[in-house]
N, C-alpha and C positions, 0 to 999 in steps of 0.2 A: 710610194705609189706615184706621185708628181715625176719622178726623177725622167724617165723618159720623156714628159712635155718639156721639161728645162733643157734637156739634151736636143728636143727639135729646136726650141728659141734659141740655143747656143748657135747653131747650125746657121737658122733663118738669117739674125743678126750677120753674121759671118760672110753668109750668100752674099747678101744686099750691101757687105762693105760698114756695116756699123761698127764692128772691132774688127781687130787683124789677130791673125795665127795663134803670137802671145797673149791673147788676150780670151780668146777662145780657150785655150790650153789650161788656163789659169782657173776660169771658169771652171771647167772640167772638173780638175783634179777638187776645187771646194765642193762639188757635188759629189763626189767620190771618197772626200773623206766626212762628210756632213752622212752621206748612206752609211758607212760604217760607222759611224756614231750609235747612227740611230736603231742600227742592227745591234751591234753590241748592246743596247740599250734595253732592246726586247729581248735579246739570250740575259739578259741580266732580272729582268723582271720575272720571266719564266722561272730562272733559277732559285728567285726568291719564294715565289709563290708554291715551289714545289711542281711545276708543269715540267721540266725538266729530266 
C-alpha cells in the first residue's frame, strides 16, 4: 500500500538533486522486489489457509 508514496519520495528526492539517476534506479528496483516479496507472501498465506 506505501509503495506508491516511496515512489513519489523517490521522485521528490530526485527533483530536488538529493540522489542522482543511479541512485534513484536502485531505489526502485528494492521497492520492486520488496512488493514481490510481499505479494508472494500473501499468495503464499492464502495457499496455506485454503483461500486459494
Amino acid at each position: 500500500d506505501a509503495m506508491p508514496g516511496k515512489q513519489m519520495a523517490i521522485d521528490a528526492d530526485l527533483n530536488a538533486g538529493i540522489i542522482g539517476q543511479d541512485e534513484a534506479k536502485t531505489r526502485r528496483e528494492e521497492i520492486a522486489l520488496e512488493a514481490d516479496f510481499y505479494g508472494s507472501m500473501d499468495g503464499a498465506s492464502k495457499f496455506v489457509r485454503g483461500d486459494a
